[in-house]
MARGURO-277905 format. One line per field, with one value per atom (N, C-alpha, C): residue number from 1; x, y, z; atom name; chain. Coordinates in steps of 0.1 Angstrom, whole numbers, plus 2048, in hexadecimal, padded with zeros to 3 digits. Layout:
<rs>
i c(NUM,...)
xx c(X,...)
yy c(Y,...)
zz c(Z,...)
at c(CA,...)
ch c(A,...)
</rs>
This chain:
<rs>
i c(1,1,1,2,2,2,3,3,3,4,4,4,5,5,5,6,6,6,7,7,7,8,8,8,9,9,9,10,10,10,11,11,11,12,12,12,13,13,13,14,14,14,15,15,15,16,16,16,17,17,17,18,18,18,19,19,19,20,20,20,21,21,21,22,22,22,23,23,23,24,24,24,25,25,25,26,26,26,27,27,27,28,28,28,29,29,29,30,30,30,31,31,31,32,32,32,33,33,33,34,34,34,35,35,35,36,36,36,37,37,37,38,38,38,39,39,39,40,40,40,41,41,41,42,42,42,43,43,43,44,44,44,45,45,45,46,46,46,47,47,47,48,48,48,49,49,49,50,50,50,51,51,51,52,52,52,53,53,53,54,54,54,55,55,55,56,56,56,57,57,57,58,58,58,59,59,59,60,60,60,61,61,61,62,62,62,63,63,63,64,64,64,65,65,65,66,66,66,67,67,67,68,68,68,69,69,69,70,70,70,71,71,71,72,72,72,73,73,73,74,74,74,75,75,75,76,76,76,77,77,77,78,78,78,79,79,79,80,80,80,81,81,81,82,82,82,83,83,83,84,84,84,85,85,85,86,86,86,87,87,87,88,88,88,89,89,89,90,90,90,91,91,91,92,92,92,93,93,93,94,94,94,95,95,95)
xx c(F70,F7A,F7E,F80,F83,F77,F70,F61,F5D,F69,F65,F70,F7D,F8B,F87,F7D,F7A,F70,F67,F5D,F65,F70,F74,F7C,F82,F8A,F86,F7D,F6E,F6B,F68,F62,F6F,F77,F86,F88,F8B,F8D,F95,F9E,FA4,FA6,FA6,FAD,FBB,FBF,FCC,FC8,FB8,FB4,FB0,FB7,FB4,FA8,FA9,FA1,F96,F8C,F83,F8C,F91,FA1,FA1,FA8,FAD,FA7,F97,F8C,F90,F90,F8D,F81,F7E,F72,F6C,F6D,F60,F62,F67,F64,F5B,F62,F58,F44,F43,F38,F33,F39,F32,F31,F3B,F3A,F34,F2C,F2C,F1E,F15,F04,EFD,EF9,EF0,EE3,EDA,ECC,EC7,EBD,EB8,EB9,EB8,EBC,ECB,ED2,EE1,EE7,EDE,EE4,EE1,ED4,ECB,ED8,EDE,EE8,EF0,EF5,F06,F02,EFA,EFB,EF4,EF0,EED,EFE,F02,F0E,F1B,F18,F23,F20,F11,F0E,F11,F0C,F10,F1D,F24,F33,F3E,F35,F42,F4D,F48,F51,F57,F64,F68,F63,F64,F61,F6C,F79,F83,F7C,F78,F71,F64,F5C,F53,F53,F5E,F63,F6A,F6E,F74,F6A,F60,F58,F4C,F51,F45,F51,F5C,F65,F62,F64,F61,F55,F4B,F3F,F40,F46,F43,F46,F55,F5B,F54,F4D,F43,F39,F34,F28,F2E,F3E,F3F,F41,F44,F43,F38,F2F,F21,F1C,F20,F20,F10,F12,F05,F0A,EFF,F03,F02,EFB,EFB,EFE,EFF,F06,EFC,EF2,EED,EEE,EE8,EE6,EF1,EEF,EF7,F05,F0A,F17,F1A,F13,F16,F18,F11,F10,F20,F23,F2C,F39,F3C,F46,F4D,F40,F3B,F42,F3C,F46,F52,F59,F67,F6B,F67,F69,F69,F65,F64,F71,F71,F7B,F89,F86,F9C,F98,F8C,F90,F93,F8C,F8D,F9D,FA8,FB2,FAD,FA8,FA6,FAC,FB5,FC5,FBC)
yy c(A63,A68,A76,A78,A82,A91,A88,A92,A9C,A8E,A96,A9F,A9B,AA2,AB1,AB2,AC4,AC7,ABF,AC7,ACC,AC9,ACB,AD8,AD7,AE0,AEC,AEB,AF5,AFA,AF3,AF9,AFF,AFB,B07,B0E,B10,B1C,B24,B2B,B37,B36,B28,B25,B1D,B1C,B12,B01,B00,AF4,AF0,AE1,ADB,ACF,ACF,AC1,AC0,AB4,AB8,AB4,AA9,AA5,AB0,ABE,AC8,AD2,ACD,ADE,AE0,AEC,AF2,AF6,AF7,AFA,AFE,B0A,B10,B0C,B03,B03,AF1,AEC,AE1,AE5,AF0,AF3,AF6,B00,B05,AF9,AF1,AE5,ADA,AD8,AC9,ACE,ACD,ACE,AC2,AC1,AB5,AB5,AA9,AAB,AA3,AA6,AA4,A95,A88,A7C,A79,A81,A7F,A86,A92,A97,A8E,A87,A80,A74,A73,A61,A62,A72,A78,A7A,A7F,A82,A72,A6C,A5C,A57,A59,A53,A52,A65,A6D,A67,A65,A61,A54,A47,A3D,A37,A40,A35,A45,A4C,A56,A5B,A61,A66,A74,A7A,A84,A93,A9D,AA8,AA5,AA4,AA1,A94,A8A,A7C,A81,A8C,A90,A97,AA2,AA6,AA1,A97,A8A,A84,A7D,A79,A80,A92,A98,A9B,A9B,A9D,A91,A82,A78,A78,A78,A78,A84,A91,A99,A95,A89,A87,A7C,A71,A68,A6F,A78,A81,A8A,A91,A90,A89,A7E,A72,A6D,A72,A6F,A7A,A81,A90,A98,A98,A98,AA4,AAE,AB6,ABC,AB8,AB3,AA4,AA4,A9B,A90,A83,A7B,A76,A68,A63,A56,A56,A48,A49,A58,A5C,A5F,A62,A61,A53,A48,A3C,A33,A36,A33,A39,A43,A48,A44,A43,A40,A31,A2B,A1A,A1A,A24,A25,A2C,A33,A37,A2E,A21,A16,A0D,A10,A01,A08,A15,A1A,A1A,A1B,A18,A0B,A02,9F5,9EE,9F7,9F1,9E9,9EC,9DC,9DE,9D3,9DB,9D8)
zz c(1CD,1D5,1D1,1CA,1BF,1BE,1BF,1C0,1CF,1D8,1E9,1E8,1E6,1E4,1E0,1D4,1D0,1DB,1D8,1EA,1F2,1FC,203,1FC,1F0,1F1,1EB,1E4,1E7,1F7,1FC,20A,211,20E,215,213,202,1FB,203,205,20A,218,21E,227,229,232,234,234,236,238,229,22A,219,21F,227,228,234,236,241,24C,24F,257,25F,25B,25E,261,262,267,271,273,281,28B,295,29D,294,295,286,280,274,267,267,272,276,27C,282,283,275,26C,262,257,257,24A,250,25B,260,264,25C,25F,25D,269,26C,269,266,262,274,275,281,28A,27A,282,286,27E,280,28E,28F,29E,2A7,2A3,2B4,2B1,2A6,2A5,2AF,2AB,2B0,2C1,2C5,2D3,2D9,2D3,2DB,2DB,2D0,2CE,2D9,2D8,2E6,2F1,2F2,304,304,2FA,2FC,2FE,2F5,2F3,2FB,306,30F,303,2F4,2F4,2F5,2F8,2F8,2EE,2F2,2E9,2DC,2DD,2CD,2C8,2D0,2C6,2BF,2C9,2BC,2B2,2B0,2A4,29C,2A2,29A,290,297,290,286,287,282,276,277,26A,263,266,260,258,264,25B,251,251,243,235,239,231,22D,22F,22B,222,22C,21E,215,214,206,1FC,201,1FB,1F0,1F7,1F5,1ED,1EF,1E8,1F0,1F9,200,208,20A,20E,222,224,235,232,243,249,24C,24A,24E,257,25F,268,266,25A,252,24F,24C,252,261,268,275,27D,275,27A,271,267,264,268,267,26F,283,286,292,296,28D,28D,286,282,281,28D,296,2A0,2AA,2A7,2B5,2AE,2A1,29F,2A2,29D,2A7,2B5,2BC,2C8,2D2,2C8,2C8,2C4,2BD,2B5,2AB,2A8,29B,28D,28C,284,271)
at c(N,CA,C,N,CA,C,N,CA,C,N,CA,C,N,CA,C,N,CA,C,N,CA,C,N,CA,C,N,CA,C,N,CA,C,N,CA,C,N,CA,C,N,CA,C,N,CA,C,N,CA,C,N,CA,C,N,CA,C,N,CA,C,N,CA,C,N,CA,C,N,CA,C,N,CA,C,N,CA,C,N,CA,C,N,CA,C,N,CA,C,N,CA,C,N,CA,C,N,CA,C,N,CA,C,N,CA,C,N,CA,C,N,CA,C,N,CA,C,N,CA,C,N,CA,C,N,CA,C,N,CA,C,N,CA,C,N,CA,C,N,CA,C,N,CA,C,N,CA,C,N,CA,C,N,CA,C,N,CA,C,N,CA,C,N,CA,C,N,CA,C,N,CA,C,N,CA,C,N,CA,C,N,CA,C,N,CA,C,N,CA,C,N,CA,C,N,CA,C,N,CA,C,N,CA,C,N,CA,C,N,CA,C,N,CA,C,N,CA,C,N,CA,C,N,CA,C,N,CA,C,N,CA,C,N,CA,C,N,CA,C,N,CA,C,N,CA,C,N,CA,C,N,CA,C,N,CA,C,N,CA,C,N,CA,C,N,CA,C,N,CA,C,N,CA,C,N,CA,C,N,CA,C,N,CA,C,N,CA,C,N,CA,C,N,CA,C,N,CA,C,N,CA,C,N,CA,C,N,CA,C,N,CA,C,N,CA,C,N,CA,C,N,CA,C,N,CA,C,N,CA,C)
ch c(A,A,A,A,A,A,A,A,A,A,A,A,A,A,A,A,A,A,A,A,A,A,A,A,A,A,A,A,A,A,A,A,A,A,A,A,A,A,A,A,A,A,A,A,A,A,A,A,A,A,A,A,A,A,A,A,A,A,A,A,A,A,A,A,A,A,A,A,A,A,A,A,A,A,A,A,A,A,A,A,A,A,A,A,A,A,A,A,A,A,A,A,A,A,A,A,A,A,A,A,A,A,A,A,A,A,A,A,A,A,A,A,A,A,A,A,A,A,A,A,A,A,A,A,A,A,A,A,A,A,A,A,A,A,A,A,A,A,A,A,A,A,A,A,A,A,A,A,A,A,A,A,A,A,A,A,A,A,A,A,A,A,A,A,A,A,A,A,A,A,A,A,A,A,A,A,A,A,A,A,A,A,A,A,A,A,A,A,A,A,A,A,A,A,A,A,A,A,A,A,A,A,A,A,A,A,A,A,A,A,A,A,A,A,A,A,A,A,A,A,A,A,A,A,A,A,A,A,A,A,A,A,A,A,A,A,A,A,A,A,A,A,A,A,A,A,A,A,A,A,A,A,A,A,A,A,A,A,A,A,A,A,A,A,A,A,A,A,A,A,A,A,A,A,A,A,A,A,A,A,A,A,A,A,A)
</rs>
């Protein structure tokens, strides 16, 4: 946890943003790079489950914060896929 906490606050650096939470348009394009299976996850994902343009930056902030986790530097298919099903279970309510 600790290890994602400086990633991020590395990748800020000399901004007002401390966290992935808090990207903005650009800084979600420039920090949130996808490898090729993770884009084909994300756009099956968008079309299947209708979601909105904010639910996808939703989930591309999630998923970044999974792969710093991982210390990984793009974004996987397997972060996309996990993030993805925390995106069904708030839409689901499931307390």
């Amino acid at each position: 946890m600790a290890c994602a906490r400086a990633i991020q606050q590395n990748r800020f650096k000399g901004s007002d943003v401390f966290c992935n939470a808090r990207m903005t348009p650009k800084q979600i394009k420039e920090a949130c790079k996808l490898d090729t299976e993770a884009e084909a996850l994300l756009k099956a994902a968008i079309l299947h489950l209708q979601l909105s343009a904010r639910a996808y930056d939703r989930i591309l902030k999630v998923s970044r914060t999974i792969a710093d986790l991982e210390n990984s530097e793009n974004i996987q298919a397997k972060h996309i896929a996990e993030a993805t099903q925390f995106r069904n279970l708030d839409r689901k309510g499931v307390n």
